[in-house]
Each structure stands twice: as structure tokens, then as C-alpha cells.
C-alpha positions, 0 to 999 in steps of 0.5 A: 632910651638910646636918646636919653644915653645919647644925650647923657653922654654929650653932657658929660663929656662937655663937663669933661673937658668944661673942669680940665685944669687950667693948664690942660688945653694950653699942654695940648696945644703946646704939643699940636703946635710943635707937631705942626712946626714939624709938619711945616718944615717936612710936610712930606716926611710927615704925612709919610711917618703919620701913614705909616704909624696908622697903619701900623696901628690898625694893623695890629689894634692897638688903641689910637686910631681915633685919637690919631684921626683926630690929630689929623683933622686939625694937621691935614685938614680935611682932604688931605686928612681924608686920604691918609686915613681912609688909605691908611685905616683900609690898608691895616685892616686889610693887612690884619685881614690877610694875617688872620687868613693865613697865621691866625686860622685856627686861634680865631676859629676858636676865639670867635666862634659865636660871632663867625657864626654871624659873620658867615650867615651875613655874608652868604646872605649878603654877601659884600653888602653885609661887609659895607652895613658892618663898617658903616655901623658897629655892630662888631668891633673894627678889629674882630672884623678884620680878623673874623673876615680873614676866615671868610673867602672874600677877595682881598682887593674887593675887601679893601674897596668895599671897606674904604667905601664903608669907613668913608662917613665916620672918618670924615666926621672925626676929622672934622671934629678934629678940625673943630678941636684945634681952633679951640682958644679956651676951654669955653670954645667946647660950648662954641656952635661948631663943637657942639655940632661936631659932638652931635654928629658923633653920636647921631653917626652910629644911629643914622648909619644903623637905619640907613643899612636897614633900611637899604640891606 
């Protein structure tokens, strides 16, 4: 079942983006390529400002974060890519972290008492083990775990670590897809062997991840 839904998801959004108007990759290439006009002439300002906004981002989950790893891929490249959003995306959770420790308590413990239920097995279980298995895979949302970590007794920096280790795989393969989509020339490269491994990494990332912390935790 999970690889037919796999397979199924590919497909349509292969023919997503196959039947995009004409236009469509030459607006968002006009738009990469005046980000990148920009990143060439203030490289620094630049990774600077795309920092700030991730974190930004991430601290309050506001939707984007994907798109903006994306956009980082085919800017920063890999390396440099790796280290603004792995630093960025680990410090706004660990930001939205200490907000729901210290200003949302009691909104969360209320919320979000079924799944802190959860949470609070896995970690006297577990312990920071069970804190890598859920940001390897995603069992819970990325920001109900920052915010139902919060009400945990975990250490800050030890939460940072631990989360930085765990995002690591995920962000690597966006930001290569990333890399992927910025070489596109027409919207028939989408079918090109690099794309389609691309497509297939995202969508084996979640399953491998879930057999590996079975596996291992």
C-alpha cells in the first residue's frame, strides 16, 4: 500500500509540473535569477538575510521551510546550503522550544495532551534516542515537537545537538533536489535522471528513516 501511494504521488506530481503553462519555469527562473544576481553582488548580506528568515520561519512554523531549503540547494549549493539550514532550522526549533517551556505551558499542556502522552513515554524510554528517531522520521509534526519538547526536562544544548544530528539526512536530500531544480532548462528536464532520483529520495526518505530507527531504537 505504502508503495503504491508512493508511486502514485510521484507520478502526479511529475504531470504537475509536465502541464504547467509555458511560462511558468521561465517566471520562476526570472525570479532565481535575480535572487542570484543579488547573492552575487552581497554573498554575505545575503546568507545572512536567508538565515535570518529561516529561523524566523521555524521559530514561529510558518510554512516555507521546505521551499526555502529548496531555494537554498540551488543558491548555496550543497555545503554551504547544508550549514545555513541545518544551523538555521536547529536553532528556531530550539527557539520554539524554549517559548513553549517558558510562555506557552499551560496552552500546550492542554492542546496537546494526547500526544504529550506519547512524548513522555518515549522519552523516559528512550530518552534522547527517542528525540533523534522522531526528527529522523515523522511521526509528529516538526512544530508540535518542538512545542510539545518544551514541557519535557531535556537540556537545551543537548536538544540542539541531538536535533541538528537528526534533521541532517532530510535536509541534504531537499537541498540537492534543490540543486536538481535550478539546472532545469525546460519543463521536460523534470523527467531528466537526476530529477527523478531526486523525486525518489524524497519519497523513500520518510520509509528508510522509519526502518532504520526500528531498527536501531
Amino acid at each position: 500500500m505504502r508503495k503504491l501511494l508512493f508511486a502514485t504521488l510521484v507520478v502526479v506530481f511529475v504531470l504537475l509540473i509536465v502541464y504547467l503553462p509555458p511560462g511558468s519555469l521561465a517566471a520562476l527562473q526570472h525570479y532565481q535569477a535575480q535572487f542570484s544576481a543579488w547573492h552575487q553582488q552581497h554573498p554575505l548580506q545575503t546568507a545572512v538575510l536567508f538565515f535570518a528568515i529561516y529561523v524566523l520561519v521555524t521559530t514561529l512554523s510558518i510554512p516555507g521551510a521546505t521551499l526555502l531549503t529548496l531555494l537554498a540547494g540551488s543558491q548555496f549549493g550543497l555545503i554551504q546550503g547544508t550549514v545555513l539550514v541545518a544551523l538555521a532550522a536547529t536553532s528556531g526549533a530550539t527557539f520554539a522550544m524554549l517559548i513553549s517551556r517558558y510562555l506557552l505551558r499551560n496552552w500546550v499542556q492542554k492542546r496537546f495532551a494526547t500526544p504529550m502522552s506519547a512524548i513522555n513515554r518515549g522519552m523516559e524510554r528512550e530518552g534522547l534516542y527517542y528525540l533523534f528517531a522522531l526528527r529522523l522520521t515523522p511521526v509528529f509534526p516538526f512544530f508540535l515537537i518542538n512545542l510539545l519538547m518544551g514541557l519535557t526536562s531535556v537540556n537545551t544544548w543537548r536538544y540542539f545537538a541531538v536535533s541538528l544530528v537528526g534533521m541532517l539526512p532530510a535536509i541534504v536530500v531537499y537541498l540537492n533536489a534543490g540543486r536538481e531544480l535550478s539546472q532545469l532548462r525546460s519543463l521536460g528536464d523534470i523527467l531528466s535522471p537526476g530529477m527523478m532520483l531526486m523525486f525518489i529520495l524524497l519519497g523513500l526518505l520518510p520509509l528508510v528513516s522509519r526502518r532504520l530507527v526500528a531498527r536501531f531504537f
